[in-house]
C-alpha positions in Angstrom: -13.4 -26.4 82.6 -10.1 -25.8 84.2 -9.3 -23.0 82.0 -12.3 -21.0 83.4 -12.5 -22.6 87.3 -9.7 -21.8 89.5 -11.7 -21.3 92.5 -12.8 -25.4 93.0 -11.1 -28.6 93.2 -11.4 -31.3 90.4 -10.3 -35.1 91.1 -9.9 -37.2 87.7 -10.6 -40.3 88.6 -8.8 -43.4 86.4 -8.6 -46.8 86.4 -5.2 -47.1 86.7 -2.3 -43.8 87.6 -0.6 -43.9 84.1 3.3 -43.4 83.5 3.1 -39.6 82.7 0.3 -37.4 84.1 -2.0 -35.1 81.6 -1.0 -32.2 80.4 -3.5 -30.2 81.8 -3.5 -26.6 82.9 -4.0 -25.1 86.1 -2.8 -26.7 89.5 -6.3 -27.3 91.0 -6.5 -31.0 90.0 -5.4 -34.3 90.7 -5.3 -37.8 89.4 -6.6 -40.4 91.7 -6.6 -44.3 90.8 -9.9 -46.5 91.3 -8.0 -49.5 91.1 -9.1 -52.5 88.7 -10.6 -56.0 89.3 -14.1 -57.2 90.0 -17.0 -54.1 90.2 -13.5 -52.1 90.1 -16.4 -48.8 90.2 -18.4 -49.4 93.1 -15.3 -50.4 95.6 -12.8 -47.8 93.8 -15.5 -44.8 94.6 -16.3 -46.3 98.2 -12.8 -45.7 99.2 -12.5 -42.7 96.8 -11.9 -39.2 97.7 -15.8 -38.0 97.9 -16.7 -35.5 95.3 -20.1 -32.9 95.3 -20.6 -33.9 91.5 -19.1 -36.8 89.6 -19.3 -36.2 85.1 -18.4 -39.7 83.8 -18.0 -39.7 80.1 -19.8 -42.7 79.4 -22.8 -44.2 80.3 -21.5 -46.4 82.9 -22.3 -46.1 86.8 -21.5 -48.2 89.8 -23.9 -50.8 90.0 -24.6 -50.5 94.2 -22.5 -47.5 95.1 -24.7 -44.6 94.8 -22.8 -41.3 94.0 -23.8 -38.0 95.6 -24.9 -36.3 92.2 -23.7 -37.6 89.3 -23.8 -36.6 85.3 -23.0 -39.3 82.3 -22.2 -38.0 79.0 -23.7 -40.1 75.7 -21.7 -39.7 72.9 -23.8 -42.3 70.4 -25.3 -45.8 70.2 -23.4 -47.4 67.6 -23.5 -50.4 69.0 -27.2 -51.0 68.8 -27.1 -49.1 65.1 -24.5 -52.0 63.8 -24.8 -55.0 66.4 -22.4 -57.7 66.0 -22.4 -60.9 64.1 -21.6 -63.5 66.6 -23.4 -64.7 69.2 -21.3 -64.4 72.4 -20.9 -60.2 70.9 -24.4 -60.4 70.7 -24.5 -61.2 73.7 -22.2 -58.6 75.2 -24.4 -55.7 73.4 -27.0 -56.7 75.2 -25.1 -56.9 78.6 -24.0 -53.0 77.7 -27.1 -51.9 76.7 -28.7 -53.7 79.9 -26.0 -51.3 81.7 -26.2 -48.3 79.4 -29.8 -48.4 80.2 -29.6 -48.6 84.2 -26.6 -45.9 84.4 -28.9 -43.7 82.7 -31.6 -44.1 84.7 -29.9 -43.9 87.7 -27.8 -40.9 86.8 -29.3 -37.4 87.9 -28.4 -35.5 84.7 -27.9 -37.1 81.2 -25.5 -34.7 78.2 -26.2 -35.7 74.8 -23.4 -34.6 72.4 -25.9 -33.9 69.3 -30.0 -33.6 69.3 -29.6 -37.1 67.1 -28.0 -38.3 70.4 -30.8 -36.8 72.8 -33.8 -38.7 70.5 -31.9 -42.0 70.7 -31.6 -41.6 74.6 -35.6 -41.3 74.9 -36.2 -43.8 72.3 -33.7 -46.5 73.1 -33.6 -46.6 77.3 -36.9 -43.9 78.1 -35.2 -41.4 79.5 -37.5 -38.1 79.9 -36.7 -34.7 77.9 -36.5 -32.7 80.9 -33.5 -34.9 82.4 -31.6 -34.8 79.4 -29.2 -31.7 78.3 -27.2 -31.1 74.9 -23.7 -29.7 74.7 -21.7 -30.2 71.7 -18.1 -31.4 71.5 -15.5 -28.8 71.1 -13.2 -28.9 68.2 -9.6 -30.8 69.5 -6.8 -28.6 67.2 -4.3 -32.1 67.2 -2.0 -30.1 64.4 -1.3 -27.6 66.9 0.4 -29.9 69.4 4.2 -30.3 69.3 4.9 -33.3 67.2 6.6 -36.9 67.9 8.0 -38.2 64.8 6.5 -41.4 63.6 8.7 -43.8 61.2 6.5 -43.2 57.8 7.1 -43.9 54.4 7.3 -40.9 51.8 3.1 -41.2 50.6 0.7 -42.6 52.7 -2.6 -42.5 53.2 -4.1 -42.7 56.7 -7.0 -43.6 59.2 -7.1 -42.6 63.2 -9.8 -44.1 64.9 -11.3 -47.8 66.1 -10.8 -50.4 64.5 -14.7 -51.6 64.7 -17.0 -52.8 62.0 -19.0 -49.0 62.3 -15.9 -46.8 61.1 -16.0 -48.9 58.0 -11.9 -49.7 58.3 -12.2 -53.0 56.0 -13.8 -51.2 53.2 -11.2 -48.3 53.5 -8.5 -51.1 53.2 -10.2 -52.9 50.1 -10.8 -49.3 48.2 -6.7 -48.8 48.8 -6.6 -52.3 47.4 -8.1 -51.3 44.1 -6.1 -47.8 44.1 -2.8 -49.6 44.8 -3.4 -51.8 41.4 -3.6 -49.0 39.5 -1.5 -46.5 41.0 1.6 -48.1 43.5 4.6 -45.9 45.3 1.6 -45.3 48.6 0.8 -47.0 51.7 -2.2 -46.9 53.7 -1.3 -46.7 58.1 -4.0 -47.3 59.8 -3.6 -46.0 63.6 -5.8 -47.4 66.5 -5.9 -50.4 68.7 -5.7 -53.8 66.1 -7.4 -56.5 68.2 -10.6 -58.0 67.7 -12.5 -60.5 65.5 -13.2 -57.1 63.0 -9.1 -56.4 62.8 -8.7 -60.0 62.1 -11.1 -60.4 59.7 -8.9 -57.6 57.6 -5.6 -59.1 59.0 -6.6 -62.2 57.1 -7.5 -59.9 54.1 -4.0 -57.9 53.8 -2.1 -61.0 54.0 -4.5 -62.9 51.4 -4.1 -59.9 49.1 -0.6 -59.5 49.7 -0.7 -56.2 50.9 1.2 -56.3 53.9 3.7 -54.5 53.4 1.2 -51.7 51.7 -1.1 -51.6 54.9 1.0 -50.9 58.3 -1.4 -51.2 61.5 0.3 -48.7 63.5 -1.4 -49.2 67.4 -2.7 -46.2 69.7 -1.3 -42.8 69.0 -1.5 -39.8 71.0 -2.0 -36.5 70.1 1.3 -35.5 69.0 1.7 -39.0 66.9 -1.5 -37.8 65.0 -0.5 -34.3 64.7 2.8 -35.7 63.2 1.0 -37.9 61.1 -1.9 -35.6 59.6 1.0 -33.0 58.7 2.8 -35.4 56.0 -0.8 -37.4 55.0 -1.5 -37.9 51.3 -5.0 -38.2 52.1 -7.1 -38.7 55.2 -10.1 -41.7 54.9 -12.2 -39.2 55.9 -15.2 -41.3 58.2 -18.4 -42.5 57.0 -20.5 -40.5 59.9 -18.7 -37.1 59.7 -19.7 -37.7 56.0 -23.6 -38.5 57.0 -23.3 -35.4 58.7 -22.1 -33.2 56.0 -24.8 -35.0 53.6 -27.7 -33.8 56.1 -26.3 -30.3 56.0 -25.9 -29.9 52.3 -29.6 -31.2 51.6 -30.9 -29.0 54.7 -32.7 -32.4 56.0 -30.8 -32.4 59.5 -32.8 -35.6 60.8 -32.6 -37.1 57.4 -31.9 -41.5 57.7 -29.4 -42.9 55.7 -31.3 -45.8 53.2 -29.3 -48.2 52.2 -25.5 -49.1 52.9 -23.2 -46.3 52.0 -19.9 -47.3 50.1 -16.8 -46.2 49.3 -16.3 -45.7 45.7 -13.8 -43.9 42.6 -15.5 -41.1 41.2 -14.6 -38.5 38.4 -16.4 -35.2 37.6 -15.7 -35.7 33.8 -18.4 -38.6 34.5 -20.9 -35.9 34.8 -19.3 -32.6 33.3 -17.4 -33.9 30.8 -13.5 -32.8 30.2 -10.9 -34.3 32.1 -11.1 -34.2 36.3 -9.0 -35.6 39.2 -10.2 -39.4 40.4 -12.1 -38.8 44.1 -12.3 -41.7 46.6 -15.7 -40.7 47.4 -18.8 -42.1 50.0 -21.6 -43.0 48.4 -24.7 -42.1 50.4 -28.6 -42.3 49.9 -30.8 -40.4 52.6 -34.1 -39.8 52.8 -35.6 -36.9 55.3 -37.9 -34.0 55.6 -36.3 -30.8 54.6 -36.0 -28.3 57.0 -37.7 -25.8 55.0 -41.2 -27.9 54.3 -42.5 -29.8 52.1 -43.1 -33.8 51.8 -40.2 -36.7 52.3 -37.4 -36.6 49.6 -34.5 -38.5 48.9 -31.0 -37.6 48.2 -27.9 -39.6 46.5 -25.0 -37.7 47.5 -21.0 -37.9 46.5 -18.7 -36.8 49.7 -15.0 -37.0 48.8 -13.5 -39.0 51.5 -10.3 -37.1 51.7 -11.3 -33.6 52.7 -15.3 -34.0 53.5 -16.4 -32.0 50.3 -19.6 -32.8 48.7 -19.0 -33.2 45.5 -22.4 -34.1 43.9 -25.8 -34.4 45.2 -28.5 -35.8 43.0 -32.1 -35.6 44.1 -34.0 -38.9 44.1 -37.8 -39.3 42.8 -40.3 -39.6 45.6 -41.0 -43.3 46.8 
């Protein structure tokens, strides 16, 4: 937005003023502080510079200051696709939903980031069609920033992203397991915030498998740490719903439900070609859609490699 709008002023509102401001172009914006604490929304936007239009990136409003016009952004609902085990999170995914559904309803405009994201908006918290809008996420080109050097070791395999029961991190960390009996000289860096019953739950798992000083928990990186890190990477884990994604494309079944639980698993094309093949870490996933070009319901059990996102095999399923 700031590459293409010189002409109005933009305010980016934050919790808290960090250390180093953005590095973002143009000179028509500003960072202004909300301030933390109790309902830190609705009294940081009552004494707030006042703004035509406020775009808030998640579904999360004031609760009884009203903005002027205001837009949320939905990425996903993951947290109602894989709710927590515990009751007190059980508890908290209901007090988000509970808010995800009144900051929707109270917003004027709603952007879904995918037509996936869209349905679940209507279905999950009744929002109309007509209020909601879909814009896609722009690619972010992280190996084109100027690097920060990261201590590393010499071959390592590596995961960015949150450390949460969804992006499948403990299954990542037992498949590295299996590879690092049979093959040692590589680590596995895992990057992203490590707090939380799920990170402790694999904590507990490294140290009982002796693996701690194969699996290093790096903590939040920025941009140029990735970059860095993505350049000299053996192998990205590549994530379970980019993979999804990739499966739906390949079958032509873009709405098609995953069945099942998908896995991470070794696979070898001599398995199924015969001759010798490189070993794959590879996603195992069933779906099960309408094909985009007609016909009944099928079912799909596809291969993704979980390094690069290639989809290696796909192997069509007998109707149910």
């Amino acid at each position: 937005v700031l590459n293409e709008d010189g002409q109005n002023e933009y305010i980016i509102f934050v919790k808290n003023k960090p250390e180093a401001s953005p590095d973002l172009p143009g000179k028509n914006w500003r960072l202004e502080a909300l301030g933390g604490g109790w309902l830190w929304l609705d009294r940081g936007f009552r004494r707030a510079t006042k703004c035509d239009v406020y775009v808030l990136n998640t579904p999360i409003m004031p609760i009884f200051y009203r903005l002027k016009k205001s837009i949320v952004i939905a990425l996903d609902y993951a947290y109602w696709y894989f709710p927590p085990r515990g009751m007190a999170a059980k508890i908290k995914n209901w007090g988000l939903f509970l808010y995800n559904w009144y900051s929707l309803r109270r917003a004027d405009r709603v952007i879904a980031i995918s037509e996936s994201t869209k349905k679940d908006t209507m279905k999950f918290f009744g929002i109309p069609e007509k209020k909601i809008d879909i814009m896609y996420l722009a690619l972010n080109p992280v190996c084109a920033v100027a690097e920060t050097p990261v201590a590393v070791p010499d071959r390592f395999f590596l995961f960015v992203g949150i450390i949460k029961e969804r992006k499948n991190v403990f299954n990542i960390v037992k498949a590295f397991n299996e590879f690092n009996k049979a093959r040692k000289g590589y680590k596995l860096l895992i990057g992203g915030n490590a707090e939380g019953e799920y990170y402790e739950k694999i904590a507990d798992y490294v140290k009982r498998e002796n693996l701690t000083n194969e699996v290093v928990f790096l903590g939040h990186l920025n941009d140029h740490q990735i970059s860095f890190l993505y350049k000299r990477a053996a192998a990205l884990a590549f994530l379970l719903p980019a993979a999804v994604a990739l499966v739906r494309a390949a079958v032509a079944a873009p709405n098609a439900r995953v069945t099942g639980e998908p896995r991470l698993a070794y696979f070898n094309k001599s398995l199924t070609g015969g001759g010798k093949a490189e070993t794959h870490l590879v996603w195992r996933i069933v779906v099960r859609g309408l094909p985009a070009n007609g016909g009944g319901a099928s079912s799909w059990f596809c291969l993704v490699d979980a390094h690069d996102g290639t989809v290696l095999r796909i192997f069509p399923l007998s109707p149910a």
